[in-house]
N, C-alpha and C positions, 0 to 999 in steps of 0.2 A: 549023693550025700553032700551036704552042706559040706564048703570050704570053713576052714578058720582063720581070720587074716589079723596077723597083730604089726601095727605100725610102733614105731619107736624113732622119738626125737627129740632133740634137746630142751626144746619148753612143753608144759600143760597147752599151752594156749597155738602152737603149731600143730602137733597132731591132733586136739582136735579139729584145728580146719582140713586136714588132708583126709578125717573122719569122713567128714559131712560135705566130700567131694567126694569119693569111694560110695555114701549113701545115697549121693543123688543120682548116679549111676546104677546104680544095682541094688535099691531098694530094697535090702535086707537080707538080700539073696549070699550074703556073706556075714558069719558070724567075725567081727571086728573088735579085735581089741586093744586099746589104748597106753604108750607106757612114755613118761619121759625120764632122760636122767638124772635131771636137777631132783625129782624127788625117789629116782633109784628105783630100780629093778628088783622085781620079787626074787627073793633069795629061791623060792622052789621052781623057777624054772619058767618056763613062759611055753605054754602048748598050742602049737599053731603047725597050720601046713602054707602060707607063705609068710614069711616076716617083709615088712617093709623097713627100710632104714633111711633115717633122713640124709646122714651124710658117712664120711667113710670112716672119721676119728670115731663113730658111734659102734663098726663094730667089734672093737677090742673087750667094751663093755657085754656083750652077748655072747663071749668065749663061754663055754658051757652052763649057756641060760636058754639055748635056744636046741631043738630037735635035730639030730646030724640028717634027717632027710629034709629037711624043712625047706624052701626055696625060697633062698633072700633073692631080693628086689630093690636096688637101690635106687630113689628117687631122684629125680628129674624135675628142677623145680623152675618157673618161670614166671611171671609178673599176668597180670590183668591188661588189657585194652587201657583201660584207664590210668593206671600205673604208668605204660608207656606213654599216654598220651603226656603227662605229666611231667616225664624227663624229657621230650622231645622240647617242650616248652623253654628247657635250660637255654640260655644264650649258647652258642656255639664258641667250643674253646674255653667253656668254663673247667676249671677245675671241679671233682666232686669224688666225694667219697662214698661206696656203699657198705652202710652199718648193717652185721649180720653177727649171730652168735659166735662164730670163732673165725679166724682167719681164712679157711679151709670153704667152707659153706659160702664166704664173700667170695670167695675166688672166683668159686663154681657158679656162681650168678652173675657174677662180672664176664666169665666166659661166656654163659647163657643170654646175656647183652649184647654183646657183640657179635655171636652169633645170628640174634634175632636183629640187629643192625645199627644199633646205637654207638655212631662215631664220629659225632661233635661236637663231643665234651670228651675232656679227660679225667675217667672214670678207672680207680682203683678200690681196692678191698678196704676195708676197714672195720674194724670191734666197738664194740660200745665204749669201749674201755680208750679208746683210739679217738675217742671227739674231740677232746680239749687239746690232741695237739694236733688237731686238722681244720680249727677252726678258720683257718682263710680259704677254705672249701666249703664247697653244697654239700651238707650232710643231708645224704638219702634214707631216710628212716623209712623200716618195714613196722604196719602198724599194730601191731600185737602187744598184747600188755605189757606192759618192763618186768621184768623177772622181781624177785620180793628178797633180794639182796643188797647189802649195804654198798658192794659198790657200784650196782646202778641203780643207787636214791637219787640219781639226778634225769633219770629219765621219764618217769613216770609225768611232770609238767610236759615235757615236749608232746609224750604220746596223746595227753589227753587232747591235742589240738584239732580242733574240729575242722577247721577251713585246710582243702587238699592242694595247697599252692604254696605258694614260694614265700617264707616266713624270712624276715631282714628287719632282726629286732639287735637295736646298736645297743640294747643295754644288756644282752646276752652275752655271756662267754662261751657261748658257742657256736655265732656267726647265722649264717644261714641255713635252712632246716627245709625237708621237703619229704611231706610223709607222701610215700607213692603206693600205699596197702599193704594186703598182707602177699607174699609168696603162694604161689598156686600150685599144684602138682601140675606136673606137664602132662598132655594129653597121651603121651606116648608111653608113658610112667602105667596110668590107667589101663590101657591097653594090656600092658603087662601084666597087670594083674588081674583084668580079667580073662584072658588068653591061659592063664598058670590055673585059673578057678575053673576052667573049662564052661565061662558063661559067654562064649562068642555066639549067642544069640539077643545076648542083653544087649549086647555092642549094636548088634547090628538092627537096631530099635531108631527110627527115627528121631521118639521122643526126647532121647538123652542129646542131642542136639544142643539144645539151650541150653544142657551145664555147660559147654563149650565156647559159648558165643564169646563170651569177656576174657577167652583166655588166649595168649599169645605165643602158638605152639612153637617149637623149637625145631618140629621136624615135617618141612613142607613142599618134601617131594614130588610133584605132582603128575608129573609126567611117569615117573618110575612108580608111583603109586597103582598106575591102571596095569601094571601088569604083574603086580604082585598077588598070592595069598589071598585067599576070603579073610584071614585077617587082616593085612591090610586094604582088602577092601574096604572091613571095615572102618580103618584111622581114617578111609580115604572120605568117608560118608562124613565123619568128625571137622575133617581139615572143610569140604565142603562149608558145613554148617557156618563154616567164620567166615566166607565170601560176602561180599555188599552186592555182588552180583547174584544171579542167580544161573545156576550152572546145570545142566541136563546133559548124561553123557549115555552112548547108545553103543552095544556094542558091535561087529562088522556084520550082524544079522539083521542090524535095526531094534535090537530089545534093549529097553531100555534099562538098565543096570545103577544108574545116580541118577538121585535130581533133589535137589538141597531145598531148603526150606523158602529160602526167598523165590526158585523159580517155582515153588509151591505156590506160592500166596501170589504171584505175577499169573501163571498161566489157570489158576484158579483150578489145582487138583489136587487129589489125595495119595497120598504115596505108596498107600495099597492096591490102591486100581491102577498104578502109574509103573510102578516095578516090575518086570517083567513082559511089560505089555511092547508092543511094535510100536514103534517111534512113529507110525502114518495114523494108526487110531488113537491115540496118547495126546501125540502136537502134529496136527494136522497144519496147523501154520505155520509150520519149519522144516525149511526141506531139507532135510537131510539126507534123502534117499538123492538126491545130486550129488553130493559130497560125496557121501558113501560111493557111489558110480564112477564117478570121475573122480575122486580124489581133488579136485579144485575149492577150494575155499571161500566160503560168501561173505563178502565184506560185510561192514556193519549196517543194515536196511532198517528203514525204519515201517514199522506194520502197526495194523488196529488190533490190537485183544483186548477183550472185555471192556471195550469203550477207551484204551488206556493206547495213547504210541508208547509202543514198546522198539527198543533198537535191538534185532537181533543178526549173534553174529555165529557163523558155523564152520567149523575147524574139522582137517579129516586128523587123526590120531595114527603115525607110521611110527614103527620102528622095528631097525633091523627089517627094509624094505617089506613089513609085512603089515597090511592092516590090521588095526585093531579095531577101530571102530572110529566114532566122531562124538565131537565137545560142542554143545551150544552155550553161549553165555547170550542170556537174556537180560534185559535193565531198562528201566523205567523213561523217558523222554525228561520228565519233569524229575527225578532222581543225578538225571545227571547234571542237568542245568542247575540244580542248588550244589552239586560239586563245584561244576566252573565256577558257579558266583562265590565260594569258598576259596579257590584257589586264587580265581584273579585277586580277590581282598589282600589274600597273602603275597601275591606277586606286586602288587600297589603302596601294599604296607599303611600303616597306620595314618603317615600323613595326606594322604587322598580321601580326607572325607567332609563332607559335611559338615558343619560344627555351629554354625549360626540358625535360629528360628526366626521366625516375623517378631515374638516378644522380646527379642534382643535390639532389635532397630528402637532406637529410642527417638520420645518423640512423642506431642499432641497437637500439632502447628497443622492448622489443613490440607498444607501443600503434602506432609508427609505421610497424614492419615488415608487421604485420598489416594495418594502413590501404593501404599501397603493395600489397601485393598483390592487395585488392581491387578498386583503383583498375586495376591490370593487366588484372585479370580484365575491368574493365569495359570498358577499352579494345578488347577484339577483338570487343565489342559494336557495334552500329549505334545502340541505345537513346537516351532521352534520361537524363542522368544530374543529380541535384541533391545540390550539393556544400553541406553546413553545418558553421558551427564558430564560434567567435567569431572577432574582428576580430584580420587578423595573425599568423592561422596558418596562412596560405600555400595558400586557396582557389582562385586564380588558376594559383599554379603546379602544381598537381594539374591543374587543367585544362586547363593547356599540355602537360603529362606527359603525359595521356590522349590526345589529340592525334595528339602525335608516334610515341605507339605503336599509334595504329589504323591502316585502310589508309588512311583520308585526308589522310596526315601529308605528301602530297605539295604536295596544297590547299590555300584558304587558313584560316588561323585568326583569325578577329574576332570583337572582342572591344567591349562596351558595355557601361559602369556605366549602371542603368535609376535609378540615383537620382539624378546627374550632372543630367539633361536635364529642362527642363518638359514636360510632356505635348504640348504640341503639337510641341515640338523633335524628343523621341525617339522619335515618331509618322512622321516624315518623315524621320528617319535612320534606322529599321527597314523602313520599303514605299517609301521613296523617294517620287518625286515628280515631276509632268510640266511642261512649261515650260508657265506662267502659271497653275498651278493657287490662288498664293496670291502676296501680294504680295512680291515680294524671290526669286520664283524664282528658279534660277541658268536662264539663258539653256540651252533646250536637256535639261531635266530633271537629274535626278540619279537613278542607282539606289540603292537599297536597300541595308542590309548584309544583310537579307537572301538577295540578288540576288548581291551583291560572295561571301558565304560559299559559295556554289552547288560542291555536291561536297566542303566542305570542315566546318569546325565553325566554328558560332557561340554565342560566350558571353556570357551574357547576368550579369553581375555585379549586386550588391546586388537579386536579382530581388522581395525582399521590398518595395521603394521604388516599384516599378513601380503607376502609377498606376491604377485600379480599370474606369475604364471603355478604358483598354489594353487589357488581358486580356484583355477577348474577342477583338479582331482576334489580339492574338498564340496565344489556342489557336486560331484557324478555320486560321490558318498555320500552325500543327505541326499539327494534324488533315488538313486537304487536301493540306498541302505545295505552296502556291501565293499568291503577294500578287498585289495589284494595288497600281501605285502612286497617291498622293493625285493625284485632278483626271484618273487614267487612266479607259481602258474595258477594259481587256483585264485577262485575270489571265495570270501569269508564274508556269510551274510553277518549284520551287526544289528542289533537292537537299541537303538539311542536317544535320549533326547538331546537335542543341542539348547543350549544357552548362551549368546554371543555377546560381548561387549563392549565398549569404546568409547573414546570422548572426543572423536574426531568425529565430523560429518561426513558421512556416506552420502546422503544425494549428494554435494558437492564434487566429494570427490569422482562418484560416476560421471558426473559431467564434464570432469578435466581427465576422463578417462583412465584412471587410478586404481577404479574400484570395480568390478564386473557388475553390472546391471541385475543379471541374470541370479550370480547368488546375493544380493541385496536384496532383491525379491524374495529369495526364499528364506534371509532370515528373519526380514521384517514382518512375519506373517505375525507376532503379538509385539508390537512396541511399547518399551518400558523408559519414562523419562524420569529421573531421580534428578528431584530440585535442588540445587545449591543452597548453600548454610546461608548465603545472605537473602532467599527469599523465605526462607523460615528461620527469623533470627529469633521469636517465641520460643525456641527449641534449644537454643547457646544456655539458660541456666540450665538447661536436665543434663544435658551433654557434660556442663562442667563437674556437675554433680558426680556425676560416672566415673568420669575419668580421676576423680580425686579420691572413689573408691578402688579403683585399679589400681593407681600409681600409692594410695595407702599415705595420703599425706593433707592435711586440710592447713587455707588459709582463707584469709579477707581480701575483699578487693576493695580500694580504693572507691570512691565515686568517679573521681578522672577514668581511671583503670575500668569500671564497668561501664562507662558512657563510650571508652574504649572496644572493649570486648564487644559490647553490644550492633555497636555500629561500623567496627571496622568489616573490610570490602572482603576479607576471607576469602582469597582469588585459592588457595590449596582449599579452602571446604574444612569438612571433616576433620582431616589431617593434621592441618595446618592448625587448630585448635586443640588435639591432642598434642601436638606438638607443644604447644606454647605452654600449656599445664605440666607435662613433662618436665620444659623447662624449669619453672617453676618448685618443681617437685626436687630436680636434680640439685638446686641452687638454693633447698633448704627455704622459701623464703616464708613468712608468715603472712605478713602486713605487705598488698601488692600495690604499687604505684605504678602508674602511667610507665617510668623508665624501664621498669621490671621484667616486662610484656615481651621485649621484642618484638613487637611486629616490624612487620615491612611495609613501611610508609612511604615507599616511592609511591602509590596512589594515594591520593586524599581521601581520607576516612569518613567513612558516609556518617551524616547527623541524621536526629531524629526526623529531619525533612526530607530523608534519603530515603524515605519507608520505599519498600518494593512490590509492586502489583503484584498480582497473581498468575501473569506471564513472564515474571524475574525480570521484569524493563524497571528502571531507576524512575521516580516519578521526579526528583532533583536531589541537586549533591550540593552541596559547600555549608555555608552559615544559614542557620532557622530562618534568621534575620531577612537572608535575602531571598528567600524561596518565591520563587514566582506562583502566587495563588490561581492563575492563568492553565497553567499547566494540571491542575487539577481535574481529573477524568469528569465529563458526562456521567457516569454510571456513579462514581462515588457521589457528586451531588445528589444525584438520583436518591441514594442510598441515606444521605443526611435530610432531604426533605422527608423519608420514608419513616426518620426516625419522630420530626415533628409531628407529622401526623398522628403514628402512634401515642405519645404523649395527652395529646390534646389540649393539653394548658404547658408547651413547651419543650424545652429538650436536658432542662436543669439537672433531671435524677441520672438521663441516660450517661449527662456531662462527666456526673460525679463520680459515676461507676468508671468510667473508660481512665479518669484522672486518677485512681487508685488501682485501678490496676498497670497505668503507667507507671506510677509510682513505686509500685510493686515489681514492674518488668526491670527497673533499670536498678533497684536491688538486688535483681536475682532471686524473685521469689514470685511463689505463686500466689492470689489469693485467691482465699474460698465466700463462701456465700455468707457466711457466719463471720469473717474476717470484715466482708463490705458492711457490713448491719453494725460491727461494733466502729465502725469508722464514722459510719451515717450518727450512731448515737452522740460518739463526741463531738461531732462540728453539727448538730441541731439538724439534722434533713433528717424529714419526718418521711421516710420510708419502711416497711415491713418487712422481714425477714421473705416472703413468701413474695412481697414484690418486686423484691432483687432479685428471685430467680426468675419472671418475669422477664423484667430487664436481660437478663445474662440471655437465656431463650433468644430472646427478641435481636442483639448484639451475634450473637452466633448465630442467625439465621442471614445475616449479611455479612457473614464471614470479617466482621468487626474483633469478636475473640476466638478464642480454642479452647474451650471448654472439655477438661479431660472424666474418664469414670472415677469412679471411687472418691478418695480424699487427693485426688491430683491437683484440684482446684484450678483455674480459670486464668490466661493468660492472654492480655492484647496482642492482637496480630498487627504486622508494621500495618495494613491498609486503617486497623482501628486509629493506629499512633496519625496519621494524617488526617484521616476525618475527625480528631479529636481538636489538631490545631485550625480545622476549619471552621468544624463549630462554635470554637471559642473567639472565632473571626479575627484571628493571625493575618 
């Protein structure tokens, strides 16, 4: 005979959800009826054969509403998977409050938290009614409608918040907010009522698994589970279902008695042919009849099923010195390796990552275009790459660049300056380290960054500082691809790529014996040279540009000031030009003069005669005036009679172009194709629109300009700035 089950609880919109969990369960197999108090209990009585009650203040109201045989059931209420995920996100040590309908009902979920292990916040009860003066706490909202009373008309805005995170809106008076769902019956709750309805066959239905999966039972005994009751056999098939593992349990006969849904879908079977069957025909690929014999336990082995490494591991199941039978937990190879790469993220934290692309590197000067595309190139490599250049030309972020464009740009990226650390420091933050290996262990070991970078890139910065007797452990680790850590016994294979880099020379220092030969070799296998600012001084306007959108502050520069900027020697690079914008930015100024600048003029400031090849060697330095026209390359004449040629009646238009966009360099500006043609128009050169870009072509095929995409427009390169005072026979 059909059960009757009436639930009762404080809102409409609670007992329906504890409905339509009771219906996912047991599909109708119980007549269910619905009652809350806010809109009151039928005055003739309520006929049922269990009542369920939400909480305990609820049953004063049921004193003779309900049937003197009837079997209450008091619920058991506990949060979703996601819910918890949600509070776990809290910072630790936060204060928070959890809002529930009366004082009583928070308690009991606050106990049910801590229970289930929430204890890194401090977390108390709290009422709706209770917000406004808990406003310097995390208000934990359950997400069910706000009841349709005046005085909670202020909650109805909060509920309706769609985004399930952490709300810190300053112009609320009610601080921070954090809807974490609605309250769930607990599995154990369920249980009971279907155990009282005498439906423990429903239970014991594999299907109803996946009401289970999001919920986060309160009762997860699990050892004492196998030797309980066919009813709790059954909680036990439920508790199963929420494993990420997949769990197979056999009893001392070898029949198999559980096996959850994931080692379903892992060992590719059905849990009708699987239940009851002998553990040797069922999983032939797990030896349990060892275990079972000998009572000895199989570490974790990695095997082939279904094309898949699967890691399985087999446990014999004692107590009260009596077999019971044995546990396999089976799990996926590539299952667990996206845990680790989960956990290291979280163990690295936020600041270990990646953050620069190749579109960040700014820049259309050839030395820089040429260098990025190298660096691309290297990026779909696996190789190890060594990055050099002087200090401040943006070693680090080519290396984050590289990163993000190979396939590991999903993993992590760490990063260690090797001249930062004494040798015994950066010895135990590269192989890590086992509890009590040295004095001040941390409790419990530390991994490695070698360990922490696993499938991802690790960069090793200033690798020239790295101390001599380092070296060797770090090439046996790019050689074998394996540390062990200090005070361990085991080696730990690693999956890495390395990225090294510096601004000192290595072949040199191999040769003053400095530097190990041997891993010099192995990290030069892609070499990456990153040009200094003064051989792509084309690139000082974009740069300024940038940094005056960063720093959030625009001014003018003088002509002194740009003839400055342009040509001074930028021994810091990069840097050293952020730097000076900074200043600039810090000191308020508008209108910049020559004095302004700061630079550092203990070297003499290169002039436009100081253009710089495209090996970064100075072609001369001092005054225009005195430039030795001597010293002018073979190749660049080469490169000015190539220009006459082309012309064939001269080199007039090529002059005109290179003279305005000189003109245009030492403004700090780009011009374009349309900018040259309105220039040509005013001073009478009969040139065409279409044979400026000619021209420009023709100029950037002898690395004369740098010609960008889009509306970037066209900028002289210093080799143009010198064969411009050639040809105009300076």
């Amino acid at each position: 005979m059909e059960k009757r089950l009436a639930i009762i609880g404080n809102t409409k919109a609670a007992v329906e959800m504890y409905a339509r969990q009771i219906d996912s369960v047991f599909h109708g197999a119980l007549a269910t009826q619905i009652y809350n108090i806010q809109s009151g209990l039928p005055a003739g009585g309520i006929d049922a054969d269990i009542v369920l009650i939400e909480s305990n203040n609820i049953l004063g109201y049921t004193v003779g509403r309900i049937r003197d045989d009837a079997e209450i059931i008091f619920a058991r209420r506990t949060l979703s998977k996601r819910g918890l995920n949600l509070i776990s996100e809290i910072p630790e040590g936060k204060d928070a409050v959890l809002v529930d309908e009366n004082t009583e009902m928070a308690e009991d979920l606050v106990s049910a938290l801590c229970q289930i292990g929430v204890h890194h916040i401090r977390l108390r009860p709290g009422t709706r009614r209770s917000i406004n003066a808990s406003r310097d706490a995390i208000q934990l909202l359950l997400s069910d409608p706000a009841p349709e009373n005046a005085a909670d008309s202020m909650l109805p805005s909060i509920r309706s918040l769609t985004e399930k995170r952490l709300v810190d809106d300053e112009a609320s008076t009610f601080g921070q907010m954090l809807i974490i769902g609605p309250c769930l019956l607990d599995v154990s709750t369920i249980i009971d009522v279907g155990v009282r309805a005498n439906l423990d066959h429903i239970l014991n239905n594999q299907n109803i698994r996946k009401s289970y999966q999001e919920i986060v039972t309160l009762n997860i005994g699990f050892a004492a589970i196998l030797t309980k009751t066919n009813r709790f056999e059954s909680s036990l098939d439920i508790v199963l279902g929420a494993f990420d593992q997949g769990v197979i349990a056999v009893d001392s006969n070898g029949d198999v008695f559980a096996c959850n849904e994931k080692a379903r879908i892992i060992m590719d079977c059905e849990d009708a042919s699987v239940i009851g069957a002998n553990c040797r025909e069922a999983f032939p690929g797990i030896n349990f009849g060892s275990v079972l014999g000998s009572e000895a336990p199989i570490a974790e082995t990695l095997k082939q099923i279904r094309g898949y490494d699967v890691i399985v591991t087999v446990k014999p199941v004692i107590h009260s010195e009596k077999k019971l039978g044995a546990v396999a937990i089976v799990k996926r190879y590539s299952d667990e390796e996206r845990k680790q790469h989960a956990i290291r993220s979280q163990i690295i934290g936020k600041g270990h990552v990646a953050k620069y692309k190749f579109d960040d590197i700014l820049g259309g000067s050839p030395a820089i275009v040429k260098c990025k595309a190298s660096a691309l190139n290297m990026a779909r490599s696996d190789s190890s790459v060594l990055i050099t250049g002087e200090s401040g030309t943006g070693k680090e972020m080519f290396a984050q660049a590289i990163h993000n464009s190979s396939k590991r740009k999903a993993f992590q990226f760490v990063a260690v300056n090797c001249g930062a650390l004494p040798e015994n420091l950066l010895e135990s933050e590269l192989f890590g380290y086992e509890e009590g290996a040295f004095t001040g262990a941390r409790k419990g070991g530390k991994p490695g960054l070698f360990e922490l970078a696993h499938r991802g890139t690790l960069f090793l910065d200033e690798i020239g500082e790295m101390p001599f007797n380092l070296q060797r452990s770090l090439l046996r680790a790019l050689q074998e691809r394996e540390v062990m850590r200090i005070g361990g016994d085991r080696m730990i294979n690693v999956d890495i790529r390395l990225i090294a880099a510096t601004n000192r020379d290595l072949r040199e220092m191999v040769k003053e014996g400095k530097f190990r030969s041997d891993l010099y070799y192995r990290l030069n296998v892609l070499p990456l040279f990153i040009p200094p600012l003064r051989s792509r001084r084309e690139d000082i306007p974009t740069l300024i540009e940038d940094f005056k959108e960063t720093f959030a502050w625009d001014f003018e520069l003088s002509h002194t000031a740009r003839e400055a900027v342009l040509y001074h020697a930028w021994n810091g690079n990069i840097r050293e030009l952020r730097n000076c914008v900074e200043y600039i930015t810090n000191m308020k100024i508008r209108r910049v003069d020559m004095q302004d600048l700061m630079l550092d003029l203990e070297e003499p400031a290169a002039t436009a005669a100081s253009a710089v090849n495209d090996s970064g060697a100075a072609i001369g330095r001092g005054n225009p005036a005195a430039a030795d026209e001597s010293r002018v390359s073979e190749e660049l004449m080469k490169c000015c009679n190539d220009l006459k040629s082309r012309s064939g009646k001269g080199i007039a238009k090529y002059v005109f172009v290179l003279q305005e966009l000189e003109n245009a360099f030492i403004q700090l500006k780009r011009a374009g194709r349309r900018s040259l043609f309105s220039k040509a128009r005013e001073q009478g050169v009969f040139v065409s629109e279409q044979e400026i870009r000619t021209l420009l072509v023709d100029l950037e095929k002898l690395n004369l300009v740098a010609i960008s995409t889009g509306r970037g427009g066209t900028v002289i390169t210093d080799r143009g700035r010198t064969a411009l005072k050639y040809l105009m026979g300076e």
